[in-house]
C-alpha positions as CSV (number, residue, x, y, z in Angstrom):
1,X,81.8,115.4,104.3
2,X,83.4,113.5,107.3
3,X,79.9,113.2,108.9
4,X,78.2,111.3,105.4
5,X,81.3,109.0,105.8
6,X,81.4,108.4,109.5
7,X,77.7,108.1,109.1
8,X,75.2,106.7,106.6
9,X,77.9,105.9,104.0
10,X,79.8,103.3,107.0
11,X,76.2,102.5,107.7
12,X,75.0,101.6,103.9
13,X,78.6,99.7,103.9
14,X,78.6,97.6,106.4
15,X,75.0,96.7,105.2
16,X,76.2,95.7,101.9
17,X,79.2,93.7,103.4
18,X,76.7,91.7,105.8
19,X,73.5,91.5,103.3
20,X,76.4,90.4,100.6
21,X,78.3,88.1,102.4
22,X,75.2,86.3,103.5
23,X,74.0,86.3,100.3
24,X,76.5,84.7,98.7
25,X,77.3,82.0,101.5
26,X,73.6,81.3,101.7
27,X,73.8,80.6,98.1
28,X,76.2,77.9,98.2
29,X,74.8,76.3,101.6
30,X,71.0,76.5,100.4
31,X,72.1,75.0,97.0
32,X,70.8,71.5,96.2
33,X,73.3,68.7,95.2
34,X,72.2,65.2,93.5
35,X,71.7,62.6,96.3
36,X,75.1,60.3,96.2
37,X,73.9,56.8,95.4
38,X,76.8,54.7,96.6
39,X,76.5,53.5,99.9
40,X,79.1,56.0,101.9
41,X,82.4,54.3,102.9
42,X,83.2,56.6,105.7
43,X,81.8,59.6,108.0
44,X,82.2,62.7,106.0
45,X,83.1,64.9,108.9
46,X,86.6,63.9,109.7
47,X,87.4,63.6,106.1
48,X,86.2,67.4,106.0
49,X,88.2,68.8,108.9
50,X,91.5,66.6,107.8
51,X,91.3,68.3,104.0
52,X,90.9,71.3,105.6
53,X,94.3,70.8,107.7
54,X,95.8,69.1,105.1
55,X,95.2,72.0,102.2
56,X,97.0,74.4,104.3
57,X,100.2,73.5,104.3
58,X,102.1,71.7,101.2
59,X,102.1,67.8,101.0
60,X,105.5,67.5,100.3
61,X,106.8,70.3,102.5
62,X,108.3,73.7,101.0
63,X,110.0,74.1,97.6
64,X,111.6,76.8,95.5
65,X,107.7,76.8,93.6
66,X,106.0,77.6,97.0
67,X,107.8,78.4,99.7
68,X,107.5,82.0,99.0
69,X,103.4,82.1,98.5
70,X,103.7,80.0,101.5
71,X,105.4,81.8,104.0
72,X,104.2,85.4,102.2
73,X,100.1,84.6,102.3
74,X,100.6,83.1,106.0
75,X,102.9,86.6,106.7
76,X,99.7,88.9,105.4
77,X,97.2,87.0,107.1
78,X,98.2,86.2,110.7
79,X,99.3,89.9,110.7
80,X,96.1,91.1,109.3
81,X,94.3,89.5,111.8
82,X,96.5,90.8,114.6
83,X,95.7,93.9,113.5
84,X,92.0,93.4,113.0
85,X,91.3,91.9,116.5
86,X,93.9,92.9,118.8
87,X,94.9,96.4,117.7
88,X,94.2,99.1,120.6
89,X,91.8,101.3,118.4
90,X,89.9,98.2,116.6
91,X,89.1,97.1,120.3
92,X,88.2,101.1,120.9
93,X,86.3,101.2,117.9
94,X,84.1,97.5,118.5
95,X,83.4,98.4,121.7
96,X,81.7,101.7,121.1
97,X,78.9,99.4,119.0
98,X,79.3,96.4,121.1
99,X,77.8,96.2,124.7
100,X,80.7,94.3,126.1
101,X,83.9,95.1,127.0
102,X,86.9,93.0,124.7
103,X,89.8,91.2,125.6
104,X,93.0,93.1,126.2
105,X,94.8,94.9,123.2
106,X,98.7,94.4,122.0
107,X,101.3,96.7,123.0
108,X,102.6,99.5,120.5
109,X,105.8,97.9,119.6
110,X,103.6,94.5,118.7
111,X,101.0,96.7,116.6
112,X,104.5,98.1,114.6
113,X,105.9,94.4,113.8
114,X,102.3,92.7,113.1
115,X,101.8,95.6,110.9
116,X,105.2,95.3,109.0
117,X,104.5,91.3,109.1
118,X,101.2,92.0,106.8
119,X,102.4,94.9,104.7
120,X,105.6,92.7,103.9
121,X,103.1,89.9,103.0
122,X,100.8,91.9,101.2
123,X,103.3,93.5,98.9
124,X,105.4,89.8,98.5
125,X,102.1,88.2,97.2
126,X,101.0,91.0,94.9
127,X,105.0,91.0,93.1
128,X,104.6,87.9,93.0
129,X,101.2,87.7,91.1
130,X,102.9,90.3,88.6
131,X,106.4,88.9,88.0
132,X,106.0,85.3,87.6
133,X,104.8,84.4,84.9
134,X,101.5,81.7,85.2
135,X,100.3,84.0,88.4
136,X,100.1,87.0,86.0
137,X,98.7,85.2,83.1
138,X,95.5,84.3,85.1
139,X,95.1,87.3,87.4
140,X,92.4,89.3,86.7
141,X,91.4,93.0,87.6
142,X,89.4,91.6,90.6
143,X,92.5,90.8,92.0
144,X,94.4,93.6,91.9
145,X,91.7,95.8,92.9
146,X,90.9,93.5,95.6
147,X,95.4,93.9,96.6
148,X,95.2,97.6,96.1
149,X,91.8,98.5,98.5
150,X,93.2,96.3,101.0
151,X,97.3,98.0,100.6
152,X,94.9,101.6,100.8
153,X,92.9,100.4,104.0
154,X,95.8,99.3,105.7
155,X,98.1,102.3,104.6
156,X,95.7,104.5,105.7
157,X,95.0,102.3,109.2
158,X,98.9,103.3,110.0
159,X,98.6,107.1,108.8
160,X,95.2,107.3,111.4
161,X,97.7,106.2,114.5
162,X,98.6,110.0,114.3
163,X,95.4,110.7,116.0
164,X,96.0,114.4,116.5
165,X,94.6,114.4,112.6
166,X,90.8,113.8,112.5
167,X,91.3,114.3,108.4
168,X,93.5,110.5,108.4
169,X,90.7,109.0,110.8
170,X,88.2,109.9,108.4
171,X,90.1,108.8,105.4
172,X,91.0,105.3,107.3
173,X,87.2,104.7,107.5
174,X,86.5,105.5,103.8
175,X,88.8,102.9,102.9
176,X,87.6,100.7,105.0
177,X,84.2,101.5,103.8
178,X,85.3,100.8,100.4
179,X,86.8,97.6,100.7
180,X,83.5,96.5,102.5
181,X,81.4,97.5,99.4
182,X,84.1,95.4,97.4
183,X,84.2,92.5,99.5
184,X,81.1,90.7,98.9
185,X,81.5,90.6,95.0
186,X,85.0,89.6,94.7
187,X,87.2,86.9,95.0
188,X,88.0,88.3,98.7
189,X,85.3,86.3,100.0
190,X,87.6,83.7,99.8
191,X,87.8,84.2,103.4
192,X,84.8,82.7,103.9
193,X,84.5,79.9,101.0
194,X,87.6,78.7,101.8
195,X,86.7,76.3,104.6
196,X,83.3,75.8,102.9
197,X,84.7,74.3,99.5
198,X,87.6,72.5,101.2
199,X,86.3,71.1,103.6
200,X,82.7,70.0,101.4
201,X,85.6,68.7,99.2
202,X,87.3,66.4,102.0
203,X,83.7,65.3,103.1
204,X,83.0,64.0,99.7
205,X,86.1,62.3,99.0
206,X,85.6,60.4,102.7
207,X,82.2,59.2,101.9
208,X,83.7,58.0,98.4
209,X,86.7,56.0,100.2
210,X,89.2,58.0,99.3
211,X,91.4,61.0,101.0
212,X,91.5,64.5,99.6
């Protein structure tokens, strides 16, 4: 079993994640939009990148509404992408498919807090989406799938640091493997569309005139 998932099922995974995620990026970019009459008021590029600045942070600063969303989604992400990029056996594990050696990994004790930072995140933003009471009227099961494979991959990412167990490495991977099938049709790929639709959005609104 540990060979079909260290093999052709990470294989057939990480196919569907790529083929997927193109897919559905391509599908946006490729799409065709009705040619804007009015005669643009402004370059569209600056408008793009400033919306894209602006929308990540609240205009009027943090309030009791969305300081904790805030401070909880930028918790989960930074630390999810500590750990994605600069954790010892991600670097180990890129490198064995990647003909260059990577930059240098994180010390232990910043592995522990990045990965405390992100689980703390993770589980703020998911009570959240359950307690109050407009987040939990219009989540949907994508979204709680899409909390849960990510809480399993990550749970499982700190149960594989006991590398003595070849069991937990394998079970690591088939979580990850999951959440890769996942990704592409759910509203994880958010990771990507983000900067597309804001920053499409602030390009628009420049050319119009106005600021988004």
């Amino acid at each position: 079993m540990s060979g079909f998932i260290l093999g052709p099922l990470w294989q057939f995974s990480v196919l569907v994640f790529c083929v997927g995620v193109t897919w559905r990026i391509g599908s946006i970019l490729l799409r065709s939009f009705p040619r804007e009459l009015a005669r643009p008021r402004g370059p569209g590029f600056p408008g793009g990148l400033l919306t894209l600045l602006r929308r990540s942070w609240p205009k009027n600063g943090l309030s009791r509404e969305n300081a904790l969303p805030m401070i909880a989604g930028y918790a989960f992400h930074l630390g999810l992408f500590v750990l994605l990029f600069f954790a010892e056996p991600h670097l180990r594990f890129l490198e064995f498919y990647l003909p260059i050696e990577l930059w240098t990994p994180i010390p232990g004790w910043a592995f522990v807090i990045a990965a405390q930072i992100a689980f703390a995140g993770l589980l703020l933003l998911w009570l959240r989406r359950v307690m109050h009471p407009v987040t939990r009227l219009i989540s949907t099961l994508d979204d709680h799938l899409a909390s849960g494979l990510t809480f399993l991959a990550m749970f499982t990412g700190c149960l594989a640091l006991f590398e003595s167990s070849t069991g937990l490495r394998v079970l690591h991977v088939l979580a990850v493997e999951l959440l890769l099938l996942y990704f592409p049709f759910s509203n994880l790929m958010h990771a990507f569309t983000l900067f597309i639709s804001r920053s499409t959005t602030g390009a628009k609104a420049a050319r119009h005139g106005v600021s988004a």
